[in-house]
DRENFIPA-901139 format. One line per field, with one value per residue (C-alpha): residue number from 0; x, y negated, z negated. Coordinates in steps of 0.001 Angstrom, whole numbers, plus 500000, padded with zeros to 6 digits. Layout:
<nodes>
mimi: [NUM:...]
east: [X:...]
north: [Y:...]
up: [Z:...]
</nodes>
This chain:
<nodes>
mimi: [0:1:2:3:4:5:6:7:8:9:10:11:12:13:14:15:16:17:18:19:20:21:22:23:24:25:26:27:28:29:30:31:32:33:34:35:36:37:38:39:40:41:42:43:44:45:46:47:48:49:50:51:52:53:54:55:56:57:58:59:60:61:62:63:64:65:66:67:68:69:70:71:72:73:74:75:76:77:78:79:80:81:82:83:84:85:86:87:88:89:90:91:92:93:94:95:96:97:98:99:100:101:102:103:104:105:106:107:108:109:110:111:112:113:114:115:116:117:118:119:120:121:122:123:124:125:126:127:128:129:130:131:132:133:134:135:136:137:138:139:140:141:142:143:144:145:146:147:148:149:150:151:152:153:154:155:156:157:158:159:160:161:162:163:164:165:166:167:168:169:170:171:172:173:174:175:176:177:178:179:180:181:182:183:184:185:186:187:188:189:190:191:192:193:194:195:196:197:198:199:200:201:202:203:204:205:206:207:208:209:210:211:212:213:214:215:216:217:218:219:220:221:222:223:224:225:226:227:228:229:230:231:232:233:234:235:236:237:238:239:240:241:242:243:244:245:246:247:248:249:250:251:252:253:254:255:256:257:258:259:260:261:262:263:264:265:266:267:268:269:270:271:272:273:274:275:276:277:278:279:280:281:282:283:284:285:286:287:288:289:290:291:292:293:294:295:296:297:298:299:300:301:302:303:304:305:306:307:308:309:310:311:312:313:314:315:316:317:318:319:320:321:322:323:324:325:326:327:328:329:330:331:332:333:334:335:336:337:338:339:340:341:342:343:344:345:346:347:348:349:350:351:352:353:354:355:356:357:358:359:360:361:362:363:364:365:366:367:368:369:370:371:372:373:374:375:376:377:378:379:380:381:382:383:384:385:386:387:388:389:390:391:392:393:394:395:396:397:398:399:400:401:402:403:404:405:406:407:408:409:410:411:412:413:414:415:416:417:418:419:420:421:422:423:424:425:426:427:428:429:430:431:432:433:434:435:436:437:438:439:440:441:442:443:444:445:446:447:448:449:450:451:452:453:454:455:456:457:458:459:460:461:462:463:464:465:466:467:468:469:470:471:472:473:474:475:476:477:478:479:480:481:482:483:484:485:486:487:488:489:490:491:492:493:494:495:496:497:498]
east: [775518:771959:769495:768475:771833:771550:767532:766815:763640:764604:762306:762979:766578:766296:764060:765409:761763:759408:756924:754790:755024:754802:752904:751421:754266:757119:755962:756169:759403:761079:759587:760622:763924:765156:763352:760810:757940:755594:753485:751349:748658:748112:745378:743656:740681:738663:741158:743875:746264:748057:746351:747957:746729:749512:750162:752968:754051:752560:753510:753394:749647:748997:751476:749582:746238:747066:748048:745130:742161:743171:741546:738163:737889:735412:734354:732413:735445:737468:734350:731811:729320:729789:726916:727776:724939:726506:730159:732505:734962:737601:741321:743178:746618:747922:751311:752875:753068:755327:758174:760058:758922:762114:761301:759760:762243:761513:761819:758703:757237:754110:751908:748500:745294:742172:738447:736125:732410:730338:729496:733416:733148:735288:733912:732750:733133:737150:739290:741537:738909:737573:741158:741769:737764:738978:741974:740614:737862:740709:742240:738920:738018:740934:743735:746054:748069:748033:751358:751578:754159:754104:756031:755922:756744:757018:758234:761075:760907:763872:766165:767716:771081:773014:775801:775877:772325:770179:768670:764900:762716:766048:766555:766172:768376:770861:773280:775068:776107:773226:770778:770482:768075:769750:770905:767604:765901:768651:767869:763964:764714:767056:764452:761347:763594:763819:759858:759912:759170:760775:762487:763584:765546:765691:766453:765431:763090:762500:760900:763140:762769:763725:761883:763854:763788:763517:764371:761518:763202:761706:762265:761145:761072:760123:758909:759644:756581:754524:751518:748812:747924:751330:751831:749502:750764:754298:753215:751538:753814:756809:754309:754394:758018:759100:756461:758523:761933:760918:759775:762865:765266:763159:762033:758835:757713:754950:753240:750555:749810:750527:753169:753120:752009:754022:756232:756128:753466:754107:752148:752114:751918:750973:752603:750943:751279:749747:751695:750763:752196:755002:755565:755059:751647:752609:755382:754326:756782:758782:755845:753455:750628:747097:746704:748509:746247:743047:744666:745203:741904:740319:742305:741628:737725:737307:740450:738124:736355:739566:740677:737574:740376:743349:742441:740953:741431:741064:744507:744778:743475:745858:748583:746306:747104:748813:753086:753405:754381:750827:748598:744879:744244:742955:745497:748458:751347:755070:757304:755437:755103:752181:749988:747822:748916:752853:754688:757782:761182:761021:764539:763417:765772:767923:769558:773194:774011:776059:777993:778658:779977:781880:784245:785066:781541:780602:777763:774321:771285:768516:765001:764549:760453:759485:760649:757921:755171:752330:751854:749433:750186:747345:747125:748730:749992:745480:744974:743408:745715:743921:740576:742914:744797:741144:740284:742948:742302:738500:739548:741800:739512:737024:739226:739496:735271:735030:734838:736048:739439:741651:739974:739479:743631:744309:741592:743656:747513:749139:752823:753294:753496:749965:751005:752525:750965:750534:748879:746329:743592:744441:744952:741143:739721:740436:738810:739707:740420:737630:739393:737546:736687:733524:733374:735205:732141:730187:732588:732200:728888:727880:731038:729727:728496:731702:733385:730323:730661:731273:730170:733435:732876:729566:727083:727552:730918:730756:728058:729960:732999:730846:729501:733004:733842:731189:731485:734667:732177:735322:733343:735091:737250:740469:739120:737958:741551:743582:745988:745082:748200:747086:743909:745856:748349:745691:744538:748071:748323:744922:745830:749247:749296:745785:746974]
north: [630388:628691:632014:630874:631151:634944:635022:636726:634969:631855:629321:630085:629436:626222:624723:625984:626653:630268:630875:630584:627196:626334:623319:621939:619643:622237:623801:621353:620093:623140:623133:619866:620372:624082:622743:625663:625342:627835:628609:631486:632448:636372:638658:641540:642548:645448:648057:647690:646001:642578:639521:636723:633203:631911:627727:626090:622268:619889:616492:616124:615600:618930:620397:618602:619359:623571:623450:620484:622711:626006:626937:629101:632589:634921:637175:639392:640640:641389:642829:645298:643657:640163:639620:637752:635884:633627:635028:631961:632382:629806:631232:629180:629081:630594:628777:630775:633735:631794:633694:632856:635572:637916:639206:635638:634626:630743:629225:630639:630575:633218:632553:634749:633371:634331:634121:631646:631335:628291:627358:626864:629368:632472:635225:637729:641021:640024:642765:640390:638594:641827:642146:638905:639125:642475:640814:638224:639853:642378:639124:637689:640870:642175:639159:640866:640018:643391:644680:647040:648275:650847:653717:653409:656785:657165:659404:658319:659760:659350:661133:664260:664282:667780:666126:666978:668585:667780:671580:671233:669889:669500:665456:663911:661210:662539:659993:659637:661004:664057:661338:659454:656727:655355:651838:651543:652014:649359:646770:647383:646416:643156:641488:642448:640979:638078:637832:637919:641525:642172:645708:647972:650340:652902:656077:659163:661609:665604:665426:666141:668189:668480:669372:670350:666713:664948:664560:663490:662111:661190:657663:655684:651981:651203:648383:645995:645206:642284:640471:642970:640757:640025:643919:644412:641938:642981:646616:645025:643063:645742:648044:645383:645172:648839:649441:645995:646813:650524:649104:647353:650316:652456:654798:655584:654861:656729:656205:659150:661945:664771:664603:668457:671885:672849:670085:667621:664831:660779:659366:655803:656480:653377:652031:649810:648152:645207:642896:640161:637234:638238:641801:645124:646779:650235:651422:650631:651619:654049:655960:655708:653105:653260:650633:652744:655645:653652:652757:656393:657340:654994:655719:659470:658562:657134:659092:661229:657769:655885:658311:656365:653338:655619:658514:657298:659717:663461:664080:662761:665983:668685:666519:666808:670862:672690:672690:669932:667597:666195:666160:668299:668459:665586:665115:663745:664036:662968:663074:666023:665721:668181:665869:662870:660579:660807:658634:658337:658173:655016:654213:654672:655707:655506:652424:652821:655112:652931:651840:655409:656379:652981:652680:648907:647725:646051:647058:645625:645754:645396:646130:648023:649188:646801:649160:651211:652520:654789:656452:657427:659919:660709:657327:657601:655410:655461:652807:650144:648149:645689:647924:650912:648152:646781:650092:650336:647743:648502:651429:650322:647894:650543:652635:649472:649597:653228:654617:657754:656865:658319:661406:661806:660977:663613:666509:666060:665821:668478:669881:672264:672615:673783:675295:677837:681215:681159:677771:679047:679423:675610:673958:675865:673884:670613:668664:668838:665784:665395:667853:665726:662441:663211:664548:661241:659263:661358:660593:657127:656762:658756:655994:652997:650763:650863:649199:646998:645830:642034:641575:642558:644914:644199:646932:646277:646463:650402:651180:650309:652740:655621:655274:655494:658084:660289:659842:661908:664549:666843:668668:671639:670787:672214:676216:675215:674845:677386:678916:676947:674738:673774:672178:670760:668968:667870:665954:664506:662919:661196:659212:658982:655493:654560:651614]
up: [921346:922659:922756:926392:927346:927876:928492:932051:932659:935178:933970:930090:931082:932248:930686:927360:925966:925381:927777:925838:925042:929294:930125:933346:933285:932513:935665:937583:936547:937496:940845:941714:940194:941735:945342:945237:948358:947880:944711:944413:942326:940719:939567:939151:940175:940118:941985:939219:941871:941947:944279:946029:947210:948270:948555:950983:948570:950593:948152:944235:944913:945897:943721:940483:941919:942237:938047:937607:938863:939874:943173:944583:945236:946962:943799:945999:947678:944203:942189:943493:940396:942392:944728:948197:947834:944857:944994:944605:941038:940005:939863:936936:936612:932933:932216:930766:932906:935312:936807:939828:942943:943267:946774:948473:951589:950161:946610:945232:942275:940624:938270:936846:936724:934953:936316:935867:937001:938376:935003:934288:932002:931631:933622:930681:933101:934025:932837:931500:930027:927932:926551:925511:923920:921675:920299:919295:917255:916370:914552:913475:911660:910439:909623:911872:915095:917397:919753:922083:924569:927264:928867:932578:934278:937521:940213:942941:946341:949003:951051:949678:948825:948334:946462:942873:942426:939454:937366:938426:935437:933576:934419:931132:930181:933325:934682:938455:940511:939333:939368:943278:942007:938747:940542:942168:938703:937462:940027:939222:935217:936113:937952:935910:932815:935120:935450:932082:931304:927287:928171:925582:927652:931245:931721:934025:932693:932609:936323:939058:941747:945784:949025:952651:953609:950326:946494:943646:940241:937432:935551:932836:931869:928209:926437:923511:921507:922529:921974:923150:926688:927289:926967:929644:931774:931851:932737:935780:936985:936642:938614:941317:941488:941532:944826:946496:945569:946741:949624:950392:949739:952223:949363:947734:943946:942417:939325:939885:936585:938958:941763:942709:940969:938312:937560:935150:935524:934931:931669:930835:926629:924806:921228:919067:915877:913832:911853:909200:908905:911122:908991:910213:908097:909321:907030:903216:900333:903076:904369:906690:905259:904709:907777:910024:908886:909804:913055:914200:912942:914629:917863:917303:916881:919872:922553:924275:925338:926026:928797:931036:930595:930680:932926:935990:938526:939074:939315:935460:934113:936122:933602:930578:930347:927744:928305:930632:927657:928229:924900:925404:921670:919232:916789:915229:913763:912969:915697:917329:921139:920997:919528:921045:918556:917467:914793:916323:914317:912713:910424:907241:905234:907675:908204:907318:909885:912180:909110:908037:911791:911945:909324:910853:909662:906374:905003:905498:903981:907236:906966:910019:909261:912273:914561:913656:916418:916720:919844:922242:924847:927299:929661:932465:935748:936904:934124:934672:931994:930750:929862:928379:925888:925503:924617:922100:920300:919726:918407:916241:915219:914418:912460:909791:910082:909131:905550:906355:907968:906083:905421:909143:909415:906668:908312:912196:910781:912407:911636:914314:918043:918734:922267:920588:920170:916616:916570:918769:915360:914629:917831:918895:915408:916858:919876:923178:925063:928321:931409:934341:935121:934712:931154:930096:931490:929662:926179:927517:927391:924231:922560:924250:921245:919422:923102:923658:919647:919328:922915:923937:926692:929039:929084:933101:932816:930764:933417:936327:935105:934287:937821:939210:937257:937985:941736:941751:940883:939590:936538:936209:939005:937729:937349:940951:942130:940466:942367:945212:945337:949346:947908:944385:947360:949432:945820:944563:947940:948070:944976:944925:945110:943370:940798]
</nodes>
């Protein structure tokens, strides 16, 4: 069987070719072929949400000259650093993030641009700019390619049903009819497959819960691991097509850290790995490498920093609290889900299972160490994507730079649940991670030069965030609150919808 036979993504389909091998010319084959009339172009700017410019076909001309020369933007209107006085950016078409629009009432098809500035010159301050700057000094210093995926959690809100309730906070992995939203969550994964989103599975999660009027579930859409941009990308996009498809069911989507007081809050955890030459560098003779040990040190290092990227709104730190499956301490550990930084299962020594259960299978001998992950679990749904993964890989970067990685790896493994009671001595040893928005500036800022290394992150850029950050003036905002749920409300609502 041809592999593009069964490929979800339209264009890969037909033209029988990865995306990432799109030209100008692939494009526009497929438009001319599958009729489509309206192209338009994508980005992000500076509020974390997906753009549109959107162009009716006109002739071939016009069609050519879109893909030829991209088009002009007003940069003062996307950026807050962009003055009006000299605002004007260049929007250019990459190929190969080309899907076909799932929701346009014409033949339309998408495509993301980057910036670019008068000088035709990438525009150094672009989020996606700063990502695709950190991987590749990430390869540059280090020989290695870098993948990510993420865990996108979010929160469904619709009309209550009184059919088959769901246990409050009990909805992991439940199935119809005590799940509503399962086909909407379904629907959601078919077309961002069809964008071209690599998805490693769906399922709902622990949150569920139900008002007079209304019921709240929790669901989750994993990952496959990609190249660390497209990772970012297809987290985006997905993001994009949950609110439409919501939108079209008459429902609600939510990808805020705290819904409601005292039930479980939406994260967005990242996995990474690095590979060389194709090979996974995190599993070395059955155990956990060296590498991997730098990586989580250097993640570690730098985590109270990352939640500027990862943590962006007030509402991320009443999720960052001890027993709402939300990390607080800086650690790590093997598949402990009290830690910041887990190493999830990862098949080795286990890879004969499905021949053991099935006694119909021959067996086979299958490497299955690329599977293999690290985890971090304090971003959440406030992200702005591209500067978290960014983030990442600075850090990761820096762990390879330090000489004391692996003793810093070996001094914050942890083997216990440190919410429990009797951890309290070891879990009060270790860093917290920042509890406002406006202690992470603060981590931010003292962490800066290992972000602004390379000239990958512009000082503007750090200063910029800080100043956000610190405008939520929320320092010690969560003692402020507690107990008052009214007030905690009055919060989740404001940015229930912020990226």
């Amino acid at each position: 069987m041809d592999d593009f036979e069964i490929h979800s993504h339209k264009i890969e389909k037909y033209l029988k070719k990865n995306k990432n091998e799109f030209t100008r010319e692939d494009i526009i084959k497929y438009i001319v072929d599958n009729k489509v009339e309206m192209v338009n172009f994508r980005y992000v700017a500076e509020d974390g949400k997906l753009k549109m410019l959107s162009f009716i076909i006109n002739s071939l001309e016009h069609l050519e000259s879109i893909f030829e020369s991209g088009e002009r933007v007003d940069g003062s209107s996307l950026f807050s650093f962009i003055e009006a006085g000299s605002s004007d950016l260049y929007a250019i078409p990459r190929f190969k993030s080309a899907f076909v629009n799932p929701f346009a009432e014409i033949p339309t098809i998408d495509v993301l641009c980057s910036f670019y500035n008068a000088e035709g010159k990438p525009l150094e301050s672009a989020p996606e700019y700063i990502l695709k700057k950190a991987y590749e000094k990430f390869i540059k210093h280090t020989g290695l390619s870098f993948k990510a995926l993420g865990e996108l959690e979010f929160y469904v809100i619709g009309p209550k049903k009184n059919q088959f309730p769901s246990d409050d906070q009990k909805g992991y992995h439940s199935s119809s009819p005590f799940i509503k939203w399962t086909d909407f969550r379904i629907h959601a994964m078919k077309l961002i497959a069809e964008c071209g989103g690599k998805i490693k599975y769906g399922h709902s999660e622990v949150g569920n819960f139900s008002t007079e009027t209304q019921t709240f579930e929790q669901h989750e859409i994993e990952f496959l691991p990609v190249d660390v941009e497209d990772a970012a990308e297809q987290i985006i996009i997905s993001k994009w097509i949950l609110r439409m498809l919501a939108f079209k069911y008459g429902i609600e989507v939510s990808f805020s850290p705290k819904i409601t007081v005292g039930k479980a809050g939406s994260g967005m955890h990242i996995h990474v790995l690095a590979e060389k030459n194709g090979k996974n560098i995190l599993i070395e003779n059955n155990k956990l490498s060296n590498d991997a040990k730098k990586i989580i040190a250097g993640i570690l290092d730098l985590a109270p920093a990352i939640t500027a990227f990862g943590n962006s709104v007030p509402t991320s730190y009443l999720r960052l609290v001890p027993h709402q499956e939300a990390p607080t301490r800086i650690c790590w550990g093997d598949r402990n889900r009290s830690v910041l930084m887990r190493v999830p299962l990862g098949w080795i020594g286990a890879s004969n299972m499905v021949n053991d259960l099935n006694n119909t299978e021959t067996q086979i001998e299958k490497d299955f160490t690329s599977k293999q992950t690290v985890e971090l679990r304090s971003p959440d749904g406030s992200a702005d994507v591209y500067l978290l993964l960014a983030g990442i890989v600075m850090a990761a970067l820096h762990g390879f730079e330090m000489h004391n990685a692996i003793e810093l790896a070996k001094r914050l493994y942890v083997d216990i649940n440190i919410f429990k009671e009797d951890a309290k001595e070891k879990a009060n040893a270790l860093e917290h991670l920042p509890a406002s928005c406006w202690q992470s500036a603060e981590k931010l800022n003292e962490k800066r030069k290992f972000f602004e290394k390379y000239d990958v992150f512009p000082s503007g850029t750090i200063d910029n965030l800080i100043k956000y950050l610190k405008s939520f003036d929320d320092l010690g905002l969560s003692e402020k609150l507690y107990g008052n749920n009214a007030e905690i409300q009055n919060l989740v609502e404001k940015y229930f919808h912020w990226k």
